[in-house]
N, C-alpha and C positions, 0 to 999 in steps of 0.2 A: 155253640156250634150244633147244629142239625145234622149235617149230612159230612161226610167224606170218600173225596174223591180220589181212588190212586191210581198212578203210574203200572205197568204192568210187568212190561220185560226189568229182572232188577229191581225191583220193587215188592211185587207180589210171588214173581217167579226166582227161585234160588239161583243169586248171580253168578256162582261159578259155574253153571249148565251153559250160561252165555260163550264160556271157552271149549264148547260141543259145537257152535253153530260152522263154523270152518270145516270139520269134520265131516257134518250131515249133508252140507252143501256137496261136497267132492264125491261122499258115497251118491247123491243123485247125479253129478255130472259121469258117474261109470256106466250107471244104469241108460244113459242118454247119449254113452259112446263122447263125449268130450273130455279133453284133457281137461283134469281136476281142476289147475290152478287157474285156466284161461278161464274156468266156467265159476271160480271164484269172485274172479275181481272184474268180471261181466257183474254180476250178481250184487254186489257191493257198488259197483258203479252205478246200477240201476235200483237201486235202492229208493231215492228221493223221489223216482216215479212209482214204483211198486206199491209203497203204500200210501198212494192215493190214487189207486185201480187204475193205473194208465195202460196195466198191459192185461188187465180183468182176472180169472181167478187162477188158482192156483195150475190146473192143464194147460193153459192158454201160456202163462207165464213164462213156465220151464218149456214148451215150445218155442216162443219170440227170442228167448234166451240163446236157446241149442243152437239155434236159427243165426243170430248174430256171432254164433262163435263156428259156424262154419258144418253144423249137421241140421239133418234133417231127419226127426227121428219117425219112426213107425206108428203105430197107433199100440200096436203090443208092448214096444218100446217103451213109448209115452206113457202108458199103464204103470211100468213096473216102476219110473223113474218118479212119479206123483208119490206112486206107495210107500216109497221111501222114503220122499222127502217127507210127506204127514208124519211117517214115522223117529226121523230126524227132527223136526219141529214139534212133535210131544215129549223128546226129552228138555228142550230147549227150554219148555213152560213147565218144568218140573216144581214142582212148589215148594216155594222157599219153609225152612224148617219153624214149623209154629205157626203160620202164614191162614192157614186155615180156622183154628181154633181160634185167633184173632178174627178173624171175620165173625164168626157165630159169636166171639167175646159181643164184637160191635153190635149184632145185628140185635140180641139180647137186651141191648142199652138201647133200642129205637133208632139207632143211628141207620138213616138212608145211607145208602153205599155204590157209589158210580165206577167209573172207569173213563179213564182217559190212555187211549193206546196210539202211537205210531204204529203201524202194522201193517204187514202185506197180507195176500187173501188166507195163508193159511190159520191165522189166530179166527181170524171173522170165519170161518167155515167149520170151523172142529171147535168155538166155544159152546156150541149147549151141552156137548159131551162131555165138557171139563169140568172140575172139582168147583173152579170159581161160579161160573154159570147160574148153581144156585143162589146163590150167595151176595151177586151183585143186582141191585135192583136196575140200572140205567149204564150199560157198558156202552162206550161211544169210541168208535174205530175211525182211525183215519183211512182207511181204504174205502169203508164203506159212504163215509161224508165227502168224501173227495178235499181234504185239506186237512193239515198237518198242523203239531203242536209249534209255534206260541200259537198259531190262529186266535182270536178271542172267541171264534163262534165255536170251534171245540167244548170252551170252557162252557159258554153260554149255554148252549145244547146238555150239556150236564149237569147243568142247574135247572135246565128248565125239566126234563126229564125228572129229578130228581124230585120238582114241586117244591125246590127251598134257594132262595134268596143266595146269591154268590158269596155275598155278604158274609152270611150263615153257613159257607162252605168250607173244611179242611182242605186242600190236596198235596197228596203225601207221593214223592216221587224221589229217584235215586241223582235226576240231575241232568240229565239228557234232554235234546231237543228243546234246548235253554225254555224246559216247560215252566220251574218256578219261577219264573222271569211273568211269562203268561199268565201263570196263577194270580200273580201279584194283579198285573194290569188290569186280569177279572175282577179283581174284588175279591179273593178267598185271599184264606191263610195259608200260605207255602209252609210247607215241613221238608226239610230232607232228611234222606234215609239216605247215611252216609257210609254203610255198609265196608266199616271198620275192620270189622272180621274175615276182609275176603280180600285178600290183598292183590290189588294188580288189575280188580275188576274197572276199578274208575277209568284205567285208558281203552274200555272197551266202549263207553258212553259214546254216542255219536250228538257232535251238536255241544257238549258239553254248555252249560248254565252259567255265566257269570257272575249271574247274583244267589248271592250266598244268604240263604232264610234266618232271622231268628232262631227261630227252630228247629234243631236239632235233634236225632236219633241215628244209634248205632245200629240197631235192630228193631224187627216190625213192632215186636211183643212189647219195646219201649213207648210204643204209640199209648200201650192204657195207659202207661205211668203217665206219660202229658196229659192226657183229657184229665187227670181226677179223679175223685170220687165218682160213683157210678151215679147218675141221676137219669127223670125222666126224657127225652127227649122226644115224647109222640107230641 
């Protein structure tokens, strides 16, 4: 293997932060004068359009949103209610424990390093600020390519970005958006991160994966043990 490519939310990011996203959501529907829960399962509803930019970035969004649940918020309004949500969606991508040093492990060994993400605009507009950012050579968003994981051209697009052969590609995800199904059908080697240690997160996965990898890990830092001994990989 050359390159490895991973999953994001749950994967890279510490999966119990995932049981914040309900939370951060209702704090911007206060900030935009809508009842929490309607501006919740708006949200959640419009989800499979969100990240592949159907409703464009993160202001626009929370706009179209308020909008379908019965406000119309101000421009000061809409201000405070974005600020918040960025803010609620940098705890959401909190970095899973280890997560980091695993990356600098990999990047040490020559291993290319992608990203395959579902996402709406906020991950794609606040990544060069984040921790990952350095780290990842070819991150590839569904918001920003306009189509969503299995796609095969997600995959393709991250191989090619990466300059290594599918073939010759890992990707390593929690299970969602039956991505290692996708993996497979690319040509890489599916891993899952079966994220053992967090109980209760598997029924947050949207899309859930039917196909179950070979490969197996409880934890990220498990990933060296699978590769091996440390070899070159430029």
């Amino acid at each position: 293997m050359r390159a490895i490519i991973f999953d994001f939310f749950g994967t890279l990011t510490d999966p119990s932060a995932e049981l914040l996203r309900k939370e951060t959501i209702q704090a911007t529907a206060a900030e935009l004068g809508v009842a929490p829960d309607r501006f919740w399962t708006a949200m959640a509803a419009s989800f499979p359009d969100r990240i592949v930019g159907a409703y464009g970035g993160t202001r626009d969004t929370l706009r179209t949103i308020a909008r379908q649940c019965g406000a119309d918020p101000d421009d000061e309004r809409l201000d405070r209610a974005v600020a918040t949500h960025r803010k609620g969606a940098e705890r959401v991508r909190t970095p899973r424990r280890g997560v980091l040093a695993v990356l600098d492990h990999l990047r040490a060994r020559n291993f290319r390093l992608g990203l395959i993400s579902d996402c709406s605009s906020e991950l794609f507009e606040a990544w060069p600020e984040t921790a990952y950012a350095p780290r990842i050579d070819a991150p590839v968003f569904s918001w920003q390519e306009r189509i969503r994981k299995r796609d095969p051209r997600l995959y393709a697009t991250a191989a090619a970005r990466l300059g290594v052969p599918a073939a010759e590609c890992w990707f390593v995800g929690d299970g969602g958006s039956r991505e290692h199904d996708g993996a497979r059908r690319a040509g890489m080697r599916p891993v899952l991160v079966t994220n053992a240690g967090y109980p209760g997160v598997g029924g947050l996965r949207t899309d859930p994966d039917s196909y179950l990898p070979e490969h197996r890990i409880d934890e990220i830092d498990d990933l060296i043990r699978l590769l091996g001994p440390s070899h070159d990989n430029a």
